[in-house]
C-alpha positions as CSV (number, residue, x, y, z in Angstrom):
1,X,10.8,12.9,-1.2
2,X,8.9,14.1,1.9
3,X,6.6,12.0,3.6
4,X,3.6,14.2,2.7
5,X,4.3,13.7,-0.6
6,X,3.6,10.2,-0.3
7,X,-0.1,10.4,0.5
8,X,-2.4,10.6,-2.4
9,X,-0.1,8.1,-4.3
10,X,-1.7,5.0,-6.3
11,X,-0.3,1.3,-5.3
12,X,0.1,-0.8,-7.7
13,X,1.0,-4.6,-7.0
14,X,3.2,-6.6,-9.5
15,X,0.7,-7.1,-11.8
16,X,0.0,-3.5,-12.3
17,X,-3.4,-3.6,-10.4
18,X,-4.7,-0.9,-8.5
19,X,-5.0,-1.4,-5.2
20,X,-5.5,1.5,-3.5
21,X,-3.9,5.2,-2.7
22,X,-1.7,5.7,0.3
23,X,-3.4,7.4,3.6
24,X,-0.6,7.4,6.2
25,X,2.6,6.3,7.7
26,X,4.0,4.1,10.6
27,X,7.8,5.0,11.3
28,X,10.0,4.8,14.0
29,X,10.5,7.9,16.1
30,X,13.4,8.0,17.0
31,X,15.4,6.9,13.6
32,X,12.3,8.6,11.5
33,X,12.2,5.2,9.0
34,X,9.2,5.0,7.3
35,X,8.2,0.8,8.7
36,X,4.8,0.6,6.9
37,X,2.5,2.1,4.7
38,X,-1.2,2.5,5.3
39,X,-3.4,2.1,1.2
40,X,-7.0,3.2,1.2
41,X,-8.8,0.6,-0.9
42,X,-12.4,2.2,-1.3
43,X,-13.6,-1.1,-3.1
44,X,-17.2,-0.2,-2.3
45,X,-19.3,3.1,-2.3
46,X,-20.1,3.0,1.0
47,X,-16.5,1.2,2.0
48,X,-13.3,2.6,3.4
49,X,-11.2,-0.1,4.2
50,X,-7.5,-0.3,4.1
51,X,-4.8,-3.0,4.2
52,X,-1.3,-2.0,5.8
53,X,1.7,-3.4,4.1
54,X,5.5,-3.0,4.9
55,X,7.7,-0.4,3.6
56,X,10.2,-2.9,2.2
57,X,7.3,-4.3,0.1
58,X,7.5,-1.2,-2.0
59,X,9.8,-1.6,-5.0
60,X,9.4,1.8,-6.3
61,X,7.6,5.2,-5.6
62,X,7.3,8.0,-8.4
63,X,3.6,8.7,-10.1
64,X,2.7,5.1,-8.8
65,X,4.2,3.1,-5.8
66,X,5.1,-0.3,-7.0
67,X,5.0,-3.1,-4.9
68,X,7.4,-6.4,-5.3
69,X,4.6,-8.5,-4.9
70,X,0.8,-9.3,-6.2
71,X,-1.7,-8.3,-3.8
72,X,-4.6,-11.3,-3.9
73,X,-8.2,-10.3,-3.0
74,X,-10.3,-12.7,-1.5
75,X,-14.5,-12.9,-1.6
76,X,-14.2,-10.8,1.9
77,X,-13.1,-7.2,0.9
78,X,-11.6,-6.7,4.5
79,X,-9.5,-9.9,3.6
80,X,-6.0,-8.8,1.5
81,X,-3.1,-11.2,1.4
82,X,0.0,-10.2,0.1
83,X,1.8,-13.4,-1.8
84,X,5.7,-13.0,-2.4
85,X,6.9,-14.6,-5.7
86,X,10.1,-16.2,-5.5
């Protein structure tokens, strides 16, 4: 998979709740690893925010990029935590 094949994709969190599309990349230059993905979470009309998470967080990517944990949304839309289940 290419890297811009990666944009447009729909995250989904452990519990299978949308969180967002991906919008870009961070990765290393010299060794090209993808280190963290930007997701778009338009939770508003007028809103464009976005949450960045690490690659390794990912699980799986095909139609849907699956994340190993559940994303928890707090009052503040700007305000994402990511909690890891053990």
């Amino acid at each position: 998979m290419r890297v811009k094949d990666l944009f447009g994709i729909v995250v989904l969190d452990s519990n299978i709740n949308e969180i967002g599309k991906i919008e870009d990349v961070d990765f290393v230059v010299d060794t090209g690893v993808i280190s963290k993905v930007i997701i778009s979470t338009n939770k508003g009309l007028f809103s464009n925010d976005s949450i960045e998470i690490n690659f390794e967080e990912i699980s799986k990517i095909g139609d849907y990029a699956l994340l190993k944990s559940e994303v928890a949304a707090t009052d503040e839309v700007s305000e994402v935590t990511i909690e890891v289940k053990d």
